[in-house]
C-alpha positions in Angstrom: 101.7 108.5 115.9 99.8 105.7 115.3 99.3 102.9 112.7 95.8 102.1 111.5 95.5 98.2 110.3 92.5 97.3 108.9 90.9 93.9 106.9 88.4 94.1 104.1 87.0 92.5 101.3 88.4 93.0 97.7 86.1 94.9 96.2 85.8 97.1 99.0 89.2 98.8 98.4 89.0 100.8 95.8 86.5 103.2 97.4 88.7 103.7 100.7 91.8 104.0 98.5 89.9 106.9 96.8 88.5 108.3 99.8 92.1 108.2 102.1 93.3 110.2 98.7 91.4 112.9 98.8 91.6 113.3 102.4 95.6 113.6 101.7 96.3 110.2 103.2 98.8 109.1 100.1 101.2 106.6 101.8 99.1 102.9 102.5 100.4 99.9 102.5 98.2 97.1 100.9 98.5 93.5 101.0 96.4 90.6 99.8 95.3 88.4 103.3 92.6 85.5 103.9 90.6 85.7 106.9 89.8 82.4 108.4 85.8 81.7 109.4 84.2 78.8 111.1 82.0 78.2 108.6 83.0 76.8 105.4 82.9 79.3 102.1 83.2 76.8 99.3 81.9 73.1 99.6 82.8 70.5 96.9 83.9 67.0 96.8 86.6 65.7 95.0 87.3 62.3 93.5 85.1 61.2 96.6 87.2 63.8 99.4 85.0 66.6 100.7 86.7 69.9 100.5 86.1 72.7 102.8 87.7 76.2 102.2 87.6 78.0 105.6 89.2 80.8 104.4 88.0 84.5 102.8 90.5 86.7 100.6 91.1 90.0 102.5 93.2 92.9 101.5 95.4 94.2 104.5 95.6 98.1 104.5 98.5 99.6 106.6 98.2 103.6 107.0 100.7 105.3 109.6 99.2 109.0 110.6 99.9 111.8 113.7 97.8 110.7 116.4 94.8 113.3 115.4 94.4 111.5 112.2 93.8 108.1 113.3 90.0 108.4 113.7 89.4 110.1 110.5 91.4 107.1 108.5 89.2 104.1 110.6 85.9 106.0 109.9 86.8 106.3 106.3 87.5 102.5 106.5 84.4 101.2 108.5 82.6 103.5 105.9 83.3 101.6 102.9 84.3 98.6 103.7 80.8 96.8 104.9 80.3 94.7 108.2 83.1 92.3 107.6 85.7 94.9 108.3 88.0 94.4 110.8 90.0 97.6 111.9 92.6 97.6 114.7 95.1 100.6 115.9 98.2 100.7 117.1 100.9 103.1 118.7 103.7 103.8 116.5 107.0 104.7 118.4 109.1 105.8 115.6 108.2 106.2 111.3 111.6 106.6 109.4 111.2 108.5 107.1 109.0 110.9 109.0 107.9 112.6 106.3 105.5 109.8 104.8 103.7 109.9 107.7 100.7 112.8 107.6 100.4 115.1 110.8 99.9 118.3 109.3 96.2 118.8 110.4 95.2 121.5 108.2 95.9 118.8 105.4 92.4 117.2 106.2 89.1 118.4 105.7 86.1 116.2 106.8 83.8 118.4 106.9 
């Protein structure tokens, strides 16, 4: 098994959440993040203090599939969600309960 993590902007989700539904990938976890960047994203001064926001809201998408599924969740990911995407994935030991996790490959049609 393995668990596919992946960071991307907002308005990016709704697409992949679509997308990983039709494909039959119903259990994600999602979870609002900020990704920090060296340059600032808002500027402004404040009674005389400059203020620097450093940080980016991200939504955090968890997915854990069988092994054979992992590519087809991260290429559904990096397909929607723009170059800002960040996708990383991991080995997964053990799910409890094993039946929200897919591995059934005739489930999946990417044809």
């Amino acid at each position: 098994m393995k668990m596919v993590v992946a960071y991307t902007d907002p308005e990016q989700f709704e697409p992949i959440r679509e997308d990983l539904l039709e494909l039959g990938f119903v259990s994600i976890t999602v979870l609002n993040a900020s990704g920090s960047v060296p340059e600032p994203t808002v500027s402004a001064t404040y009674r005389g203090a400059k203020l620097e926001r450093h940080l980016r809201p991200k939504v955090r998408i968890e997915c854990v599939v069988g092994a054979e599924h992992a590519s087809t969740v991260v290429e559904t990911i990096v397909r929607h969600g723009g170059e800002r995407t960040f996708v990383v994935v991991l080995p997964v030991e053990r799910a409890v309960p094993a039946a929200t996790v897919m591995t059934d490959p005739v489930a999946i049609d990417v044809g």
